[in-house]
NUSEGU-760503 format. One record per residue (C-alpha): residue in three letters; residue number from 1; x, y, z. Coordinates in steps of 0.5 Angstrom, whole numbers, plus 500, padded with zeros to 3 digits. Example, Ala and Ser with C-alpha at 12.3 -4.5 7.8 and 13.67 -1.06 7.14 Angstrom:
! NUSEGU-760503
- resn resi x y z
- ALA 1 525 491 516
- SER 2 527 498 514
! end
This chain:
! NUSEGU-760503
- resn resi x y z
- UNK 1 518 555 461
- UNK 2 516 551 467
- UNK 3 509 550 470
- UNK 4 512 549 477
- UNK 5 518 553 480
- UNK 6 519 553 488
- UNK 7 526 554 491
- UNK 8 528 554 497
- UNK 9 520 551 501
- UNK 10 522 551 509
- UNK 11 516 549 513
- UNK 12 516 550 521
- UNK 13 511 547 526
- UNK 14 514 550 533
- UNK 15 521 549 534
- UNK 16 522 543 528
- UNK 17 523 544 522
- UNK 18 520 537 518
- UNK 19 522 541 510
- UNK 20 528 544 510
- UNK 21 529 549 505
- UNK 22 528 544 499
- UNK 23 527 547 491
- UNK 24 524 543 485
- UNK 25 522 545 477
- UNK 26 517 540 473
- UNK 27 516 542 466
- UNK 28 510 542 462
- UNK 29 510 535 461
- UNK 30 515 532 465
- UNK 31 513 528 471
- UNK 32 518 528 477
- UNK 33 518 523 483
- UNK 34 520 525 491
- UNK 35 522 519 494
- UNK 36 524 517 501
- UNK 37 522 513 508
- UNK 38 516 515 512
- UNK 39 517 522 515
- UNK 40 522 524 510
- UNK 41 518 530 509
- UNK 42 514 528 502
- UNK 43 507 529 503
- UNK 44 509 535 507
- UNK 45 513 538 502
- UNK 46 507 535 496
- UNK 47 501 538 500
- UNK 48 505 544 501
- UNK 49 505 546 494
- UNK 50 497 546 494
- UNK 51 499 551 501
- UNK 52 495 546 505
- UNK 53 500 545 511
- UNK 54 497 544 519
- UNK 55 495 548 522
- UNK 56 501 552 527
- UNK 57 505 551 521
- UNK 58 509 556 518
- UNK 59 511 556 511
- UNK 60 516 561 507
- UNK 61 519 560 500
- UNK 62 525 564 496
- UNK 63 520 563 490
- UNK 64 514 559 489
- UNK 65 511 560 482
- UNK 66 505 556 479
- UNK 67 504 556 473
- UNK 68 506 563 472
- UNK 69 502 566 478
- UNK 70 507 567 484
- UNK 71 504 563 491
- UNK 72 509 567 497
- UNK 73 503 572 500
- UNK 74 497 567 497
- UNK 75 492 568 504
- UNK 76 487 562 504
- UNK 77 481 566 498
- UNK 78 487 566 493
- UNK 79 490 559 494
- UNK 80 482 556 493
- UNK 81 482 560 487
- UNK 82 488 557 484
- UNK 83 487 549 488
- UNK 84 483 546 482
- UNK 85 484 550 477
- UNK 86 492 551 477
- UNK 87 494 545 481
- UNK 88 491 540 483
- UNK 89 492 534 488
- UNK 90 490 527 488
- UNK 91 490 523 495
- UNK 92 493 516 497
- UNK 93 486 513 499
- UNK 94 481 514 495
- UNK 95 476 511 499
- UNK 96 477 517 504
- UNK 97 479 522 499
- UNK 98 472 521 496
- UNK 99 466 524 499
- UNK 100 461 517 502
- UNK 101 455 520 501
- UNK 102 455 523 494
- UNK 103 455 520 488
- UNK 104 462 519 483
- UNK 105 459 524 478
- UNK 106 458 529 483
- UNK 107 465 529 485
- UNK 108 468 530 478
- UNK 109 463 535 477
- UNK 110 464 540 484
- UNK 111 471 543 481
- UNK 112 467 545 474
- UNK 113 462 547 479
- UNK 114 467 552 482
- UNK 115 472 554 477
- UNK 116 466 554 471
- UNK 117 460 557 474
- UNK 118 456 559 468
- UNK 119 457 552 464
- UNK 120 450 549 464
- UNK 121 448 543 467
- UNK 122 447 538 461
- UNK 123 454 541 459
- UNK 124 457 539 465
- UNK 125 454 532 465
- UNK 126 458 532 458
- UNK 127 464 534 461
- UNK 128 464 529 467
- UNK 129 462 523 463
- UNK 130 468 526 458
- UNK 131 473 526 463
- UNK 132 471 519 466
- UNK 133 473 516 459
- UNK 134 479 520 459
- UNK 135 481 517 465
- UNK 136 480 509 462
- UNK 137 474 509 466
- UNK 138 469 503 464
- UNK 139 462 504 462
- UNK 140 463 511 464
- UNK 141 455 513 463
- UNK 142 454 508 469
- UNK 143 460 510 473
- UNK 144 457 517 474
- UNK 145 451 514 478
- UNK 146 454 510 483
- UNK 147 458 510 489
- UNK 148 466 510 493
- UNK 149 464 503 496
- UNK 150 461 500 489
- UNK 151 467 502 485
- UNK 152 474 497 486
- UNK 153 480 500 490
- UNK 154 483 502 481
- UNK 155 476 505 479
- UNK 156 476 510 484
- UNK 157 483 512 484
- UNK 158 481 513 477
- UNK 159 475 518 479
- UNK 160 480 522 484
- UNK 161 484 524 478
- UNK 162 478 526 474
- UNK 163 476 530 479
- UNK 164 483 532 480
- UNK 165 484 535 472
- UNK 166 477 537 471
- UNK 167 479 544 472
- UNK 168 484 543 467
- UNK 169 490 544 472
- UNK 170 497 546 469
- UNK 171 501 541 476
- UNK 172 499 534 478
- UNK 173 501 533 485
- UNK 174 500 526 486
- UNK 175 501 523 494
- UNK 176 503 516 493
- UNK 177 496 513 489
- UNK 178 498 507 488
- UNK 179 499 504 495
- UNK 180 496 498 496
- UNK 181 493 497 489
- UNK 182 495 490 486
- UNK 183 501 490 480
- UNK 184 497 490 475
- UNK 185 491 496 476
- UNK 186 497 499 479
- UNK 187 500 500 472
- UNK 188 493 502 468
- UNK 189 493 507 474
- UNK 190 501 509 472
- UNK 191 500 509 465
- UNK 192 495 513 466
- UNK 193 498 518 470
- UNK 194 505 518 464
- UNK 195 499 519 459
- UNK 196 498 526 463
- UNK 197 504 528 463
- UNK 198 505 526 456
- UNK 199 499 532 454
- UNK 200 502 537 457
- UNK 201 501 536 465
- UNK 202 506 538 469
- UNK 203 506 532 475
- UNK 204 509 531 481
- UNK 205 510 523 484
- UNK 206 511 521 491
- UNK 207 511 514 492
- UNK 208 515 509 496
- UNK 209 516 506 490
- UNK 210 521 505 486
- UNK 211 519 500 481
- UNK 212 513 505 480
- UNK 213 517 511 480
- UNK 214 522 508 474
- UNK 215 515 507 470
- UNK 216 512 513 470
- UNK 217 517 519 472
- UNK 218 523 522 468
- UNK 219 526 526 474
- UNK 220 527 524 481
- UNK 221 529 527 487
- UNK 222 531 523 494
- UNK 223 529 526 501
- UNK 224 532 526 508
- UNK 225 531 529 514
- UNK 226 527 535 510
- UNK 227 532 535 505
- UNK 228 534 533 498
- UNK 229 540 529 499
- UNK 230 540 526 492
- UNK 231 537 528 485
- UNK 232 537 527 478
- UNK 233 534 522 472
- UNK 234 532 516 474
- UNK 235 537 512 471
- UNK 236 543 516 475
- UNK 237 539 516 481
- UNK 238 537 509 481
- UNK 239 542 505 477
- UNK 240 549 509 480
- UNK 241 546 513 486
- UNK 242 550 516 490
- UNK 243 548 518 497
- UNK 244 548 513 503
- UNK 245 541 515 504
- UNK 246 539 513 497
- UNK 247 543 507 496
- UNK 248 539 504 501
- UNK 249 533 505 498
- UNK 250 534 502 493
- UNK 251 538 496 496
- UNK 252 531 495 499
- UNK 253 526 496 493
- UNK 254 529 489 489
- UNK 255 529 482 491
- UNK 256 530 475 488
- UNK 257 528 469 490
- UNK 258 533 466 495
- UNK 259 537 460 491
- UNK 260 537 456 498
- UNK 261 529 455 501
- UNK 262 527 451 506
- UNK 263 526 444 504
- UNK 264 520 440 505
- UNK 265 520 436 510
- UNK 266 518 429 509
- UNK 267 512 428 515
- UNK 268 504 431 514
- UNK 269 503 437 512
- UNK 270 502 443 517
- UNK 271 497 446 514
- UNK 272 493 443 509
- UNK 273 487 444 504
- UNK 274 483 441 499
- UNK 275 477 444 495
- UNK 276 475 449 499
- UNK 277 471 453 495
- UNK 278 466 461 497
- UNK 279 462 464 495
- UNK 280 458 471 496
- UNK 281 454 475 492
- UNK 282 460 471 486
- UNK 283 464 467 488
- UNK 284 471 468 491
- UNK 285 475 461 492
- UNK 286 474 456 487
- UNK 287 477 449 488
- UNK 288 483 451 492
- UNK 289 488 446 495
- UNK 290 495 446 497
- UNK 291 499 443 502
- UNK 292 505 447 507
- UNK 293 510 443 510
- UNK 294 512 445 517
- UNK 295 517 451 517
- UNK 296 516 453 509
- UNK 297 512 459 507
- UNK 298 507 460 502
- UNK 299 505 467 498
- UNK 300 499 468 495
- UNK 301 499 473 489
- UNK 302 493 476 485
- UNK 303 489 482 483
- UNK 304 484 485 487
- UNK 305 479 481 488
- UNK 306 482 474 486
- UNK 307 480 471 492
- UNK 308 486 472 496
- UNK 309 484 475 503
- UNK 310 477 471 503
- UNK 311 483 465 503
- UNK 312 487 468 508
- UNK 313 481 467 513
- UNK 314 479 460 511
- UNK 315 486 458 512
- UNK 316 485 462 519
- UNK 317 478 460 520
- UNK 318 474 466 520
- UNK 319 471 464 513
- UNK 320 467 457 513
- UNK 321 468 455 506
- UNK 322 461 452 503
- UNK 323 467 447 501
- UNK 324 472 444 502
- UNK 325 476 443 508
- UNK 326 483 447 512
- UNK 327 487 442 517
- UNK 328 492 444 521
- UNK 329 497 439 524
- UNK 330 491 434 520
- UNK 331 486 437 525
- UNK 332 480 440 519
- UNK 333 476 446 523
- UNK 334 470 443 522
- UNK 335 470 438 527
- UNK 336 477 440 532
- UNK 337 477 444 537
- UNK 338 477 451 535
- UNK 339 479 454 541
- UNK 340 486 450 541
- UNK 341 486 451 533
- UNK 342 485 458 534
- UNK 343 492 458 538
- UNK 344 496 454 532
- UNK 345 494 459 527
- UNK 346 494 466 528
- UNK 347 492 472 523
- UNK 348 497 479 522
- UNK 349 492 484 518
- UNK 350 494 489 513
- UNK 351 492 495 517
- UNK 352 495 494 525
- UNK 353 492 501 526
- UNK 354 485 498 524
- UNK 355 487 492 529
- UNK 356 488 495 535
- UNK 357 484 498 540
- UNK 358 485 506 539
- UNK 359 484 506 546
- UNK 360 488 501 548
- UNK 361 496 502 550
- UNK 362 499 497 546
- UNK 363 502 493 552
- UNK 364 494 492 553
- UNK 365 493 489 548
- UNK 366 499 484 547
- UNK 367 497 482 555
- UNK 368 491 481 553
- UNK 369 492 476 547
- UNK 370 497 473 553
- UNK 371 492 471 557
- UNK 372 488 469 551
- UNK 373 494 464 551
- UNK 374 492 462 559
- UNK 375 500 466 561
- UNK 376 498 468 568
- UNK 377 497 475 570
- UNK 378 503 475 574
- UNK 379 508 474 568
- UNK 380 504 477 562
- UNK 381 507 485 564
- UNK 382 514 481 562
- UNK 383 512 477 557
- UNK 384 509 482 553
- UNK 385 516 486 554
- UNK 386 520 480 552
- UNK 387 515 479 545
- UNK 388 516 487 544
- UNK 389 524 486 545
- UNK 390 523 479 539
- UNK 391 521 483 534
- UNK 392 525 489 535
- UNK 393 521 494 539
- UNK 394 524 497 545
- UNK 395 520 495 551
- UNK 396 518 502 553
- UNK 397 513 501 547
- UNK 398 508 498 551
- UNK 399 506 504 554
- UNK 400 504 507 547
- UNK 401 497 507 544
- UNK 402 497 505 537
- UNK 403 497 511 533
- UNK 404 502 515 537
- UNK 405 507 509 532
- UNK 406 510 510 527
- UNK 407 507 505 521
- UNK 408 513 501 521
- UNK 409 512 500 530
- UNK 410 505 499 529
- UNK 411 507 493 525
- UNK 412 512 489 529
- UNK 413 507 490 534
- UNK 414 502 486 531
- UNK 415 506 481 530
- UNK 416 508 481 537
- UNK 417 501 480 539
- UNK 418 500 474 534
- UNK 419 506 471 537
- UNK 420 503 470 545
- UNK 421 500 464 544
- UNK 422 506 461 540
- UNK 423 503 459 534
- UNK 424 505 454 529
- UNK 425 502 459 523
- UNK 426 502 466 522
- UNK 427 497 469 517
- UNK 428 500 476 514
- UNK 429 495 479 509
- UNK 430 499 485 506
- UNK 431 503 486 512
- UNK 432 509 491 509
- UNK 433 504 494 502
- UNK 434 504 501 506
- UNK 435 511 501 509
- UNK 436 517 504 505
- UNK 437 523 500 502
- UNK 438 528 501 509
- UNK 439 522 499 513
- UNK 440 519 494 509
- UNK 441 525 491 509
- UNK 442 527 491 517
- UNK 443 520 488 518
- UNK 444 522 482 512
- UNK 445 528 481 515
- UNK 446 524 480 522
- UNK 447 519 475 519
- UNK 448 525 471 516
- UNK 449 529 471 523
- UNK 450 522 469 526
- UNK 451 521 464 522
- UNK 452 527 461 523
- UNK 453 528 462 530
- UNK 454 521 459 532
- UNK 455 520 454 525
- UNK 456 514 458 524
- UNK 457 510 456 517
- UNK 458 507 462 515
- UNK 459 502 465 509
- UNK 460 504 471 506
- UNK 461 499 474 502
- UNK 462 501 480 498
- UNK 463 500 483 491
- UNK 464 507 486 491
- UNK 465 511 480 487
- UNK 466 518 482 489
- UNK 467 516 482 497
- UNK 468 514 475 495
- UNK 469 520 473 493
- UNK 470 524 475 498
- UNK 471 521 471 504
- UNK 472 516 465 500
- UNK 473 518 458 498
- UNK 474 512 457 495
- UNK 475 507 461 491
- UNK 476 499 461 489
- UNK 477 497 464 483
- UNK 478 490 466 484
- UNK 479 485 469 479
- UNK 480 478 471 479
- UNK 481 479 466 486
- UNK 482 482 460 482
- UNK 483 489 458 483
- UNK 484 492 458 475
- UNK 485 498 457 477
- UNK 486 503 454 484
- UNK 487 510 452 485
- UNK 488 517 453 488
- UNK 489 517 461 488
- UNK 490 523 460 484
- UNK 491 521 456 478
- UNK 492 515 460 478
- UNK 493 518 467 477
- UNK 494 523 464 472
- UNK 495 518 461 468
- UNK 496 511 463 469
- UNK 497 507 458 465
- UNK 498 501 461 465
- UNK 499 499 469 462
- UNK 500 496 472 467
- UNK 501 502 469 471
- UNK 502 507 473 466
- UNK 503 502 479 466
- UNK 504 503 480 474
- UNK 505 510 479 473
- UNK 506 511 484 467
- UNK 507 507 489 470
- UNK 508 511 489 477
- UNK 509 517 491 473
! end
């Protein structure tokens, strides 16, 4: 018996066709993962088994059951009829997924309001705070009344997939739902979606992640171009694949820290800190010191919430501690010149889409950082051309707005930008957490050169270990906006010392 049966899905937007004949079955209680680099074709094929294509699409399909209904000649009525109540999607962004102005409670409630309109209030209230429980939600009586932006980044994934399965769905599909969470709330969230299966859910996984996918998924299957090139169990697939295409994958998904690191130098630290402490609502940095020699890099690790980013903007001087001191160079930002401060240290956010000017070409914007930089506006047009080259970009890019860029080009710009005015540190906030393996490894590899050719001292800040370990020499572990533990990269991997240390390295595994 299968909950999911489709053979040949084709999708056609005008002359290009972005899924090409793909075939799949999940069984109740089996969980099978879609892998593969951005524009494979995964979220196209996964939002296709709901029927949700763009619009001027075409899809067609030799066979598409779902649990035991067949999909083929579904008009728009008869595919509402079966989203929630036969198969069910739970997004990548939460936070975008989940209406802003409604309740958490009113958004699990909806499907029950749909599929089972004759249940009364009080016994859909039950239902809610039921589904809630079931999904580990703390505190779920409490959950019900708040709202997306009171909930953290696991929380409110964990309310996306109560919404999903309050209809009782046969299939799970899952588009990537872990992205951007921090080890260790990644692996609740995946956990829960393994214990889904287990009660008899069919489960769908797309992800990028392939430490993610061996956590949770029996079955996986590698897409290309709009096709699977490669399927099998996780274990043939991963551990003797076979494709080219998935070789590279999985060469990119695992790194170790590098034998050979960059040695401390013996003069003043480039970037120093001592007791810097913040504070908000809570506090968020507690007593954190640390030094960077010249030409090193230091990773910064910890759960949502640790105090990792509020850090990154210290050491950048967008945040002021309430104590504590930055120096740069042993210059503090309290008293030095903060235009020529701002010139040494640069910031590389986590979501460059964000960080441009949508309006902008990305020329514009990398000109302007250049003249932030005192380049004189006959030389900029060409300047810009020469840091769009450094970093891998074809020149022609310039003349691009940010969002007609692929995630992985987006970066890179971002990166070209952050360099205009020859910094002697960069500042990378989750620079590669979005990106998939192949390209998030171009891009790691562009830092590593970088770093070489222009001795740069870099932060990295990431929650993803196994990207820390292949560009850091040094690495903070922070918790609860204290650091529990630093050291060599290495040492620290190797022999973690303190529990949450072992406990974020267990759960990137």
């Amino acid at each position: 018996m299968t909950a999911l049966q489709v053979s040949g899905l084709q999708i056609s937007i005008g002359r290009a066709t972005p899924v090409a004949g793909v075939s799949l079955t999940v069984a109740p209680g089996e969980c099978l993962a879609i892998v593969g680099e951005s524009g494979a074709g995964k979220s196209l094929t996964a939002r296709a088994l709901l029927g949700l294509v763009p619009d001027g699409a075409r899809m067609t399909a030799d066979e598409f059951i779902v649990d035991g209904v067949d999909a083929r000649r579904l008009d728009e009525r008869g595919w509402r009829r079966l989203r929630g109540s036969r198969i069910a999607l739970v997004s990548q962004d939460a936070l975008v997924s989940l209406d802003p102005l409604r309740r958490i409670g009113a958004e699990v409630a909806e499907p029950l309001r749909i599929h089972a309109p004759r249940m009364s209030r009080s016994a859909r209230a039950l239902r809610v705070e039921t589904l809630l429980t079931d999904v580990a939600m703390p505190d779920a009586a409490r959950r019900v009344r708040q709202y997306p932006h009171e909930l953290s980044g696991g929380l409110r994934q964990r309310a996306l997939i109560a919404s999903a399965l309050a209809g009782e769905p046969a299939v799970l599909v899952a588009d990537e739902p872990t992205t951007a969470l921090d080890a260790t709330v990644q692996a609740r969230v995946l956990d829960l979606l393994r214990s889904i299966a287990d009660r008899g859910t069919a489960v769908v996984f797309v992800s990028h992640d392939f430490a993610a996918v061996r956590r949770v998924a029996e079955r996986v299957v590698v897409m290309q171009g709009g096709r699977f090139v490669e399927q099998g169990t996780v274990a043939q697939v991963f551990d003797a694949p076979q494709h080219p295409h998935t070789r590279e994958l999985v060469a990119a998904s695992h790194h170790e820290p590098p034998a050979a690191q960059a040695e401390a130098r013996d003069e003043e630290p480039l970037v120093s800190a001592r007791g810097l402490s913040k504070a908000f609502d809570r506090p968020a940095v507690r007593e954190v010191s640390f030094d960077i020699s010249r030409g090193r890099t230091l990773g910064v690790v910890g759960e949502s919430g640790s105090g990792k980013t509020t850090l990154a903007r210290m050491i950048v001087g967008i945040e002021r501690p309430d104590a504590g001191t930055v120096r740069i160079g042993g210059t503090p930002w309290s008293r030095g010149d903060e235009r020529a401060l701002r010139r040494r240290v640069q910031l590389v956010h986590q979501n460059p889409l964000g960080a441009f000017d949508p309006r902008w070409t990305i020329g514009r914007s990398v000109r302007e950082a250049l003249a932030a930089g005192g380049v004189l506006r006959a030389e900029r047009a060409a300047r810009a051309a020469e840091l769009l080259t450094e970093v891998g970009l074809d020149a022609a890019i310039a003349r691009r707005r940010p969002a007609q860029l692929s995630g992985g080009q987006r970066q890179r710009a971002a990166i070209a930008r952050a360099l205009a005015v020859n910094p002697d540190v960069l500042v990378l906030d989750e620079p590669v957490s979005a990106l998939d393996p192949t390209v998030r490894e171009r891009v790691l590899a562009l830092l590593r050169r970088l770093r070489a050719d222009r001795d740069l001292t870099m932060v990295f800040v990431s929650h993803d270990l196994d990207v820390v370990a292949a560009v850091a020499d040094d690495v903070l572990v922070m918790q609860d906006g204290a650091v529990v533990e630093q050291g060599p990269v290495a040492d620290v991997f190797a022999s973690p010392r303190h529990p949450f240390t072992r406990e974020l390295l267990a759960a990137g595994r």
